[in-house]
LOMIVEX-661520 format. One line per 4 residues: their letters; for each residue x, y, z of N, C-alpha, C. Coordinates in Angstrom, 2 decimals, always signed. Atoms other than C-alpha are relative to their C-alpha. Layout:
<recs>
A) X/Y/Z/X/Y/Z/X/Y/Z; ...
</recs>
This chain:
<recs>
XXXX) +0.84/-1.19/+0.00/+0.00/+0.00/+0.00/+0.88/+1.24/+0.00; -0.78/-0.98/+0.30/+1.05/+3.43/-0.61/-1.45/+0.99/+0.02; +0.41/-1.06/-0.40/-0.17/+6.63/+0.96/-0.18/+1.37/-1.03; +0.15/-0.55/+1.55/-1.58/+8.82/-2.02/-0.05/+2.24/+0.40
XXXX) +0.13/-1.78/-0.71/-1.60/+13.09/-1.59/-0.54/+0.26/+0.47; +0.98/-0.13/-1.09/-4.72/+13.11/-0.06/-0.20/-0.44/+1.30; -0.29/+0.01/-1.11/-4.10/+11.02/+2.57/-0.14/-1.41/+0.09; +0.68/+1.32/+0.06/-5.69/+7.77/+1.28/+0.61/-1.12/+0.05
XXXX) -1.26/+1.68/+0.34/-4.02/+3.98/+0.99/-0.55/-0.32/-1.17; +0.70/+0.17/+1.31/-4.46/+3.25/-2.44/+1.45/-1.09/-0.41; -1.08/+1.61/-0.03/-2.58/-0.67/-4.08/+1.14/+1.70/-1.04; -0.51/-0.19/+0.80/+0.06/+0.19/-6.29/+0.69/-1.22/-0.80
XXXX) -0.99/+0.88/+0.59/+1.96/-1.55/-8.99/+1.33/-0.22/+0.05; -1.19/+0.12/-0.78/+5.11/-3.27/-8.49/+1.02/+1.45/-0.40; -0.59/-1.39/+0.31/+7.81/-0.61/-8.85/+1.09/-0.63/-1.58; -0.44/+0.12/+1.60/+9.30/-2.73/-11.99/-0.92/+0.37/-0.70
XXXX) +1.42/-0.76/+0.91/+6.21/-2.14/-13.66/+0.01/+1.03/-0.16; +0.35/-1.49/+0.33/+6.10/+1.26/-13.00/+0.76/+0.21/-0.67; -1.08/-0.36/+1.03/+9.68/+1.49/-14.39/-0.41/+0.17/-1.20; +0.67/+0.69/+1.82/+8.46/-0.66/-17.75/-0.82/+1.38/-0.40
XXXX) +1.03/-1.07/+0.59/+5.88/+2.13/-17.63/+0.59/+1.47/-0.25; -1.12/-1.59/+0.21/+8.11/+5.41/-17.36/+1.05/-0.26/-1.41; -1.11/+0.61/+1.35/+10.38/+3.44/-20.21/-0.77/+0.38/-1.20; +1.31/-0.12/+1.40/+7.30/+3.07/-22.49/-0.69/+1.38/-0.29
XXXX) +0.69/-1.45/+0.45/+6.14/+6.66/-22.12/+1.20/+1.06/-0.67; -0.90/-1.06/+0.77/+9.46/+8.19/-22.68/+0.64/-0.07/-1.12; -0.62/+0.32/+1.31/+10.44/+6.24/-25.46/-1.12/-0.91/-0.69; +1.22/+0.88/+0.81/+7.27/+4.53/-27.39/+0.58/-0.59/-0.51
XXXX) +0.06/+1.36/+0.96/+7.47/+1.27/-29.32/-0.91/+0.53/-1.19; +0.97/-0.42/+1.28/+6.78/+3.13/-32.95/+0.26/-1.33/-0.57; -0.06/+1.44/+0.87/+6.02/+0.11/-35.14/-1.08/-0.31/-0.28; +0.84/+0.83/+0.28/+3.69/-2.57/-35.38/-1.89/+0.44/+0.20
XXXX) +1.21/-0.52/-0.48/+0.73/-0.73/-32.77/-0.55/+1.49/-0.08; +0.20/-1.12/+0.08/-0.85/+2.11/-33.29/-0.10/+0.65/+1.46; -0.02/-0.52/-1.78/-1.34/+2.77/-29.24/+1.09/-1.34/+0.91; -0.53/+0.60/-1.74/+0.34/+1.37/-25.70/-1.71/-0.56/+0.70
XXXX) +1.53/-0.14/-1.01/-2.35/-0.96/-24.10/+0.70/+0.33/+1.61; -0.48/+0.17/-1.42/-2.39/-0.03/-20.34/-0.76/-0.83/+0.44; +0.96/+0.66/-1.19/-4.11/-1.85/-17.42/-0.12/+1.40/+0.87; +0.74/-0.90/-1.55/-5.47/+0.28/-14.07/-0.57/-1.04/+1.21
XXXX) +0.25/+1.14/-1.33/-5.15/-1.60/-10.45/-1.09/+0.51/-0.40; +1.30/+0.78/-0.60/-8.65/-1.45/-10.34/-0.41/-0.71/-1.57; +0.69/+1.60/+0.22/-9.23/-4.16/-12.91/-0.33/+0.38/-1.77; +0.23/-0.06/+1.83/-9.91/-1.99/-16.37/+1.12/+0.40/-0.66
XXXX) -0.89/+0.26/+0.93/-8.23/-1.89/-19.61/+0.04/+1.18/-0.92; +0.20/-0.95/+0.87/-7.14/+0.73/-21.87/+1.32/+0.33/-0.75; -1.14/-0.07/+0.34/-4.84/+2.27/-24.16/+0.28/+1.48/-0.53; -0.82/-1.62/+0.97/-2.86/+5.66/-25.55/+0.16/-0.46/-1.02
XXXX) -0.67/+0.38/+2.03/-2.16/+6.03/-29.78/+1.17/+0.70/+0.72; -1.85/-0.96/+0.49/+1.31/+6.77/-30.39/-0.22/+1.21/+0.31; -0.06/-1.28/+0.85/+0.73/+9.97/-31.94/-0.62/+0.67/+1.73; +0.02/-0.76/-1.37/-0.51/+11.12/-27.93/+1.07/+0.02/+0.61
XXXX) -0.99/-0.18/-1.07/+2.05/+9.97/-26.14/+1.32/+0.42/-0.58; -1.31/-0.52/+0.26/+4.78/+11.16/-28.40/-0.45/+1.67/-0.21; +0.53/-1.49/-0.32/+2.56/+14.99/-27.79/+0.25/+0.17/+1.26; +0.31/+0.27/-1.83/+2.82/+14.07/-24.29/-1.35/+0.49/+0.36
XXXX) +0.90/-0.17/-0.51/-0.74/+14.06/-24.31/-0.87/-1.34/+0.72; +0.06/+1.47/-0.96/-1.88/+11.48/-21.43/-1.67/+0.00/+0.23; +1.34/+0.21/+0.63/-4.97/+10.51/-22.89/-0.58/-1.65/+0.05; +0.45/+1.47/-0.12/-6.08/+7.07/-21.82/-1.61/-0.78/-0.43
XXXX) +1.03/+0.30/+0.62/-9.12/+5.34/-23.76/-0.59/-1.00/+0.78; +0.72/+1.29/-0.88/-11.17/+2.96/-21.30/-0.65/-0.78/-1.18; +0.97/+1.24/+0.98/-12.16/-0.27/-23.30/-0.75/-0.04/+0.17; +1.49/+0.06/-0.13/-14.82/-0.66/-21.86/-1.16/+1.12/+0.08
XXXX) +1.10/-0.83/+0.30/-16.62/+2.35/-21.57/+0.24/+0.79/-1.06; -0.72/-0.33/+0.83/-14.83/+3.83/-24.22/-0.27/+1.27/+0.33; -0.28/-1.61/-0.90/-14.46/+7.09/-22.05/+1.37/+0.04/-0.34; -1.14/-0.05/+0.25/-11.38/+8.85/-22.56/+0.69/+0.61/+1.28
XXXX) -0.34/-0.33/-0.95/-9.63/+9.80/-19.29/+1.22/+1.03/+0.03; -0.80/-0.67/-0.06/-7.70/+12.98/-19.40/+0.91/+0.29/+0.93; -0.39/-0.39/-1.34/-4.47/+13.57/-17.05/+0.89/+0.81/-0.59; -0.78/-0.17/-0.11/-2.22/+16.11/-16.62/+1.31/-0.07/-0.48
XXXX) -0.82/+0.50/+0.55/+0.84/+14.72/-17.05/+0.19/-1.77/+0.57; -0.21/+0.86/-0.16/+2.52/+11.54/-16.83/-0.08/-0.78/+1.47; +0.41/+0.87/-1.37/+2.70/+10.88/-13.22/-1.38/+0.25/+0.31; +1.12/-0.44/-0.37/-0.88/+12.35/-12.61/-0.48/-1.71/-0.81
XXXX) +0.63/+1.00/+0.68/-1.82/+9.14/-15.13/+0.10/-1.29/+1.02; -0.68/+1.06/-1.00/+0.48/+6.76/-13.11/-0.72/-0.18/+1.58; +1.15/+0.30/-1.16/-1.22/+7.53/-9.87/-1.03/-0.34/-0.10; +1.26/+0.79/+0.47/-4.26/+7.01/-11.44/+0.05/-1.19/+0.21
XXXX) -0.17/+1.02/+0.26/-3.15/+3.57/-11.26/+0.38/-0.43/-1.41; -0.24/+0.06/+1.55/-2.34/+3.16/-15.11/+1.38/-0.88/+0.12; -1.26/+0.95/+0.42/+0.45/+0.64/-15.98/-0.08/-0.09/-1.59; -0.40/+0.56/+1.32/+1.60/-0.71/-19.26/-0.34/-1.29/+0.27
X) +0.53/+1.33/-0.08/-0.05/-4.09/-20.02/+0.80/-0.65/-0.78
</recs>
């Protein structure tokens, strides 16, 4: 657990993961995918296009509701819970 700005206990992902995830935002895998899928500890799925995260715009697409979740910047996403899947 890990104590969040507000004050809350909120999980987090391991801290390799997070790495993998700071790796993948600062240097994208241009190629094959048009987006990065992520995950989110709580359980849903989603992903950034390229063409955002090389704007640095941290624009996450929920699969399932197909809401788009605007943050900030990169760590504002990461707290969100957001990983690289």
């Amino acid at each position: 657990m890990k104590t969040s700005k507000n004050g809350t206990e909120v999980s987090i992902w391991s801290d390799e993961l997070l790495a993998q995830t700071r790796s993948l935002i600062l240097d994208p895998p241009l190629g094959i995918w048009p987006y990065l899928c992520m995950k989110n500890i709580n359980g849903k799925f989603g992903e950034i296009t390229l063409p955002d995260l090389v704007a640095e715009h941290w624009n996450v697409l929920d699969k399932e509701t197909n809401e788009t979740n605007y943050y900030a910047s990169r760590d504002e996403m990461i707290e969100a819970g957001w990983a690289v899947d």
